[in-house]
KEKE-3310 file (N, C-alpha, C; in steps of 0.2 Angstrom, whole numbers, plus 5000, padded with zeros to 4 digits):
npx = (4758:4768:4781:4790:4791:4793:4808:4813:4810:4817:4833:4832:4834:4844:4857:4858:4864:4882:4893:4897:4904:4910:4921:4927:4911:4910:4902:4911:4915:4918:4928:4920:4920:4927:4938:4944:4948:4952:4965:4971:4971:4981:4994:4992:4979:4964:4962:4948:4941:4934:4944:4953:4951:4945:4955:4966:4965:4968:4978:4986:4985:4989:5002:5008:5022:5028:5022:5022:5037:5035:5032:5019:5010:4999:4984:4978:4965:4959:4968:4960:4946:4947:4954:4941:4934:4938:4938:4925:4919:4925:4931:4927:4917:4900:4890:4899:4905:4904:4911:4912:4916:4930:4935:4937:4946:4956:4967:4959:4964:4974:4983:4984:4994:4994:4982:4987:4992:4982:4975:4964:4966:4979:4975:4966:4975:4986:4995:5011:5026:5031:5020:5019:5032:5028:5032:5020:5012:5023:5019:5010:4999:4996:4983:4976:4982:4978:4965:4955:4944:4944:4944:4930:4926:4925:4933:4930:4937)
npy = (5113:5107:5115:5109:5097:5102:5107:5094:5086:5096:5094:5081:5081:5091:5082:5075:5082:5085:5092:5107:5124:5142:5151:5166:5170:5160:5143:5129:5113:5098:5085:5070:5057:5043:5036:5045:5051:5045:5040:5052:5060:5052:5058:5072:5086:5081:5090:5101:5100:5110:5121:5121:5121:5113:5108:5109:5101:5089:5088:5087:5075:5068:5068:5060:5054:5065:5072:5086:5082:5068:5051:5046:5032:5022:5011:5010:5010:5018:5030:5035:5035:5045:5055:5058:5060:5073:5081:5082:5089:5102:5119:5125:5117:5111:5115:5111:5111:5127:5137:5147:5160:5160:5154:5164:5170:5166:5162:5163:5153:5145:5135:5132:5123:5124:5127:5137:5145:5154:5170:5172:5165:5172:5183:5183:5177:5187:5188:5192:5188:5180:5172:5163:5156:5150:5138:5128:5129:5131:5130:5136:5127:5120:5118:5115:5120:5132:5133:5123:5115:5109:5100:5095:5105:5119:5133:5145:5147)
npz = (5068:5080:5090:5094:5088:5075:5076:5078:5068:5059:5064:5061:5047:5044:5050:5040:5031:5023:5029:5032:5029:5035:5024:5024:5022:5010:5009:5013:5009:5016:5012:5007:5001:5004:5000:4995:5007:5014:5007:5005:5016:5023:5027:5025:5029:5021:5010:5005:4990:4983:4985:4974:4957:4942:4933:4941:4951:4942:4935:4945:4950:4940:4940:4951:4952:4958:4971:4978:4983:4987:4983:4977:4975:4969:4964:4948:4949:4962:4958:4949:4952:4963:4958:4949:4958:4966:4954:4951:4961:4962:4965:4954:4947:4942:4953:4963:4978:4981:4980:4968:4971:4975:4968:4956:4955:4951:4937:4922:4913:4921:4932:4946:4957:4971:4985:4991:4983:4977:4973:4981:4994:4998:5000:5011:5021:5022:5034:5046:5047:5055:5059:5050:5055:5068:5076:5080:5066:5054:5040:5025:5021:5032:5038:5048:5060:5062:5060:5070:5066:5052:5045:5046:5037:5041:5042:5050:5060)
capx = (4763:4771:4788:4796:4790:4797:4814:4816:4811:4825:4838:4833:4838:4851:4860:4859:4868:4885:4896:4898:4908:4909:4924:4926:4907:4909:4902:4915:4912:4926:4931:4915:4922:4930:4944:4950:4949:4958:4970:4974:4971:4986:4999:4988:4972:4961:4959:4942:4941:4932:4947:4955:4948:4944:4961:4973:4965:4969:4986:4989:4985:4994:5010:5011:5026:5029:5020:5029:5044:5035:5030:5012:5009:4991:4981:4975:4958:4958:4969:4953:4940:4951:4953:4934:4928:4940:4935:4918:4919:4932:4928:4922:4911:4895:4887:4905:4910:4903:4917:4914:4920:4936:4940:4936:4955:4962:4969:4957:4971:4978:4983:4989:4995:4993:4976:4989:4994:4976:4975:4960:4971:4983:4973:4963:4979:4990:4998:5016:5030:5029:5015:5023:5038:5026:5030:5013:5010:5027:5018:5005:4995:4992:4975:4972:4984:4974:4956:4953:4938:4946:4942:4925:4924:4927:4938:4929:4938)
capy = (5108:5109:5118:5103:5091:5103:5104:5087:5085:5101:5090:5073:5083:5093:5076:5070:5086:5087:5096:5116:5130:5147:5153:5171:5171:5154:5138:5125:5105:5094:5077:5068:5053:5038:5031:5052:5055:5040:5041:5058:5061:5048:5062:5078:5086:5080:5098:5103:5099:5117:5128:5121:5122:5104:5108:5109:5093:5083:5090:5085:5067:5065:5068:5055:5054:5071:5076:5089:5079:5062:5049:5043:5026:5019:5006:5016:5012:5020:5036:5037:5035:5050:5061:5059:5062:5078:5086:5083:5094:5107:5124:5129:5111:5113:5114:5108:5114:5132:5141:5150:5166:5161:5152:5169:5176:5160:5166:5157:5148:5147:5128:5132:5117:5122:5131:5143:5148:5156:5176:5174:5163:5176:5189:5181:5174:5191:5188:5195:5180:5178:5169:5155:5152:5146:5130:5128:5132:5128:5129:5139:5124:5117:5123:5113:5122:5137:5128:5113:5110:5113:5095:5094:5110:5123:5138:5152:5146)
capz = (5070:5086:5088:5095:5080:5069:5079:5076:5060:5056:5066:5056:5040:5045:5052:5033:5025:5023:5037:5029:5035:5031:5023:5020:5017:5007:5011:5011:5010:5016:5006:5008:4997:5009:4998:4994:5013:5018:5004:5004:5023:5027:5024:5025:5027:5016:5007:5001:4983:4982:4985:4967:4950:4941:4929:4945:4952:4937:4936:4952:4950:4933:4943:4956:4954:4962:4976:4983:4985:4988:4978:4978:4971:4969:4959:4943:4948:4965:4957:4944:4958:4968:4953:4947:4965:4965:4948:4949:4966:4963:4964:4947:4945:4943:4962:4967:4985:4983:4980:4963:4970:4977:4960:4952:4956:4948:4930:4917:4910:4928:4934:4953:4960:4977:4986:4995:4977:4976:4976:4985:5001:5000:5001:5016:5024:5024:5039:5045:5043:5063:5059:5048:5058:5074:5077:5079:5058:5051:5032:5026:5020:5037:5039:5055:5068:5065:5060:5071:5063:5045:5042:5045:5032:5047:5042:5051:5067)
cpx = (4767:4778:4792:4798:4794:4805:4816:4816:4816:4831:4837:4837:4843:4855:4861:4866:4876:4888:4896:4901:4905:4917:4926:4917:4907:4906:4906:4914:4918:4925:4923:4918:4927:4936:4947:4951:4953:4965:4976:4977:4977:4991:4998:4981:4970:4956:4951:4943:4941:4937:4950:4950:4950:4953:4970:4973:4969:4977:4988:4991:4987:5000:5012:5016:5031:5026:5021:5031:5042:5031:5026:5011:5001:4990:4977:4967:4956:4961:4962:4950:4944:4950:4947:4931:4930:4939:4928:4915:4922:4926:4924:4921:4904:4893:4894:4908:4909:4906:4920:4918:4926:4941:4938:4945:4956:4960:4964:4960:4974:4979:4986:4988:4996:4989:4982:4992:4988:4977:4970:4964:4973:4981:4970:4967:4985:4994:5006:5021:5031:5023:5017:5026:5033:5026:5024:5010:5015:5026:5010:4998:4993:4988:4973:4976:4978:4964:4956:4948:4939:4943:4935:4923:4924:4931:4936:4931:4943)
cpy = (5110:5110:5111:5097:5094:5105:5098:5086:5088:5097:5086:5077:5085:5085:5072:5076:5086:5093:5101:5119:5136:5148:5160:5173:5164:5150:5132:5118:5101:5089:5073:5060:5047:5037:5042:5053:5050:5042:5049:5062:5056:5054:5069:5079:5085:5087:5098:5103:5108:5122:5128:5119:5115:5103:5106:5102:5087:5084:5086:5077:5065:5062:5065:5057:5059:5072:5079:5086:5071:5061:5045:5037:5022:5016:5012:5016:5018:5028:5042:5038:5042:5056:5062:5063:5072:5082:5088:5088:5099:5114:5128:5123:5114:5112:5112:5112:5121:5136:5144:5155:5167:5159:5160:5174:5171:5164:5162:5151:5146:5138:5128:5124:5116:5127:5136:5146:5154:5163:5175:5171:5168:5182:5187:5180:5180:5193:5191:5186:5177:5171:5161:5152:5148:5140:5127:5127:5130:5132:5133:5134:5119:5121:5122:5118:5130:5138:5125:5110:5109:5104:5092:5102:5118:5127:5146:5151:5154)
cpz = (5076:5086:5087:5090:5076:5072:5076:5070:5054:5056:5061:5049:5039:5044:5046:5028:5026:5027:5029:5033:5031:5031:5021:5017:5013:5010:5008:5012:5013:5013:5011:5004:5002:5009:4996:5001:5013:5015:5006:5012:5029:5030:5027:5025:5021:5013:5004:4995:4978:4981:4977:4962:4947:4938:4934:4949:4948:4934:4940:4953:4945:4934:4948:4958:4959:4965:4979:4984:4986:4981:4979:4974:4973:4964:4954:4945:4956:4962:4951:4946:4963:4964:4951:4953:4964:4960:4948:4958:4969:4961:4957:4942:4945:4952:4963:4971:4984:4983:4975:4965:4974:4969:4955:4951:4955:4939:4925:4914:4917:4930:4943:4954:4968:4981:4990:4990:4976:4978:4982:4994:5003:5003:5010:5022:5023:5030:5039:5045:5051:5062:5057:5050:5065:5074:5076:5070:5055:5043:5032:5024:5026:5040:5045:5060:5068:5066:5062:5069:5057:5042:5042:5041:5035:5045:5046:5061:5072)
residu = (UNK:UNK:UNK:UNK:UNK:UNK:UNK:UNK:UNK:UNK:UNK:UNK:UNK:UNK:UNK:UNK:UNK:UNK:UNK:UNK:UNK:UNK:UNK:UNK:UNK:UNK:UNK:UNK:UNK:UNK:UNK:UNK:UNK:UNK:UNK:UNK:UNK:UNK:UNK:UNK:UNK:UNK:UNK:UNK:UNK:UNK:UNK:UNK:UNK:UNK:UNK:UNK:UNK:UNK:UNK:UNK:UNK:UNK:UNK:UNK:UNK:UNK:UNK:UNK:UNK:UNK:UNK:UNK:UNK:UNK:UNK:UNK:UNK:UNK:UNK:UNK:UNK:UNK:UNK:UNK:UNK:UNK:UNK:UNK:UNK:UNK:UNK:UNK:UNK:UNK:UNK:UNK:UNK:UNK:UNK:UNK:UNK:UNK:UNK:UNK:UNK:UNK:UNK:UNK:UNK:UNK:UNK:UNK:UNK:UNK:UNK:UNK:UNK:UNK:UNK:UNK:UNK:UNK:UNK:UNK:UNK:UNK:UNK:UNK:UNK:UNK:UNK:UNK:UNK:UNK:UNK:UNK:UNK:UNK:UNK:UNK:UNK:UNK:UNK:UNK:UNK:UNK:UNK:UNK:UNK:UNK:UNK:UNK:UNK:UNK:UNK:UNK:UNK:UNK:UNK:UNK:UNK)
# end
């Protein structure tokens, strides 16, 4: 078969998979799900599912009322359809999002309720405190200033 056929052939398939990054050596999927990117992506990146474990998802979305300080109000069928998408592709799902060996430094019992609680972030993300205060960054949960591809699954920026 000639290189060029199979070139394209590679492209045609690729062009169906799911963006990927590498994190650390991981491959990370972003929110592939419409109504979680929309929903969630009003506000903030629509984080990877992958960096949290299915128990801290479902936490998450128990607690509306709380979300960090705001308060999230949704029809119970889309907070179902959000949290289903989000558990069945949190990092220690089966095949979900790739990133058994960052959920390995979560405590078995562990519920973080936020992916920059993860030893493995911290460890990743040992910066000096100069780094947080850049206006530019502000919070350690804004992935984009320092990823700009963070939302297509990008963190090896």
């Amino acid at each position: 078969m000639p290189m060029r056929l199979l070139m394209a052939l590679a492209a045609i398939l690729l062009a169906g998979l799911p963006a990927v990054s590498q994190a650390g050596g991981k491959q990370v999927a972003p929110v592939a799900d419409p109504l979680t990117q929309k929903v969630c992506g009003e506000c903030h990146l629509a984080f990877p599912p992958g960096f949290l474990p299915a128990r801290s998802w479902s936490a998450l979305m128990a607690d509306l009322s709380d979300h960090f300080g705001e308060e999230i109000v949704l029809p119970a069928g889309q907070a179902a359809q959000i949290e289903a998408y989000l558990v069945s592709h949190a990092g220690d799902a089966p095949g979900g999002g790739g990133l058994r060996e960052f959920m390995r430094w979560v405590a078995p019992t562990g519920i973080p309720r936020r992916i920059t609680e993860n030893p493995a972030f911290l460890r990743e993300h040992d910066f000096p405190d100069r780094v947080w205060r850049d206006p530019k960054v502000v919070t350690r949960s804004n992935c984009l200033a320092c990823h700009p591809g963070a939302s297509r699954g990008w963190f090896d920026d």
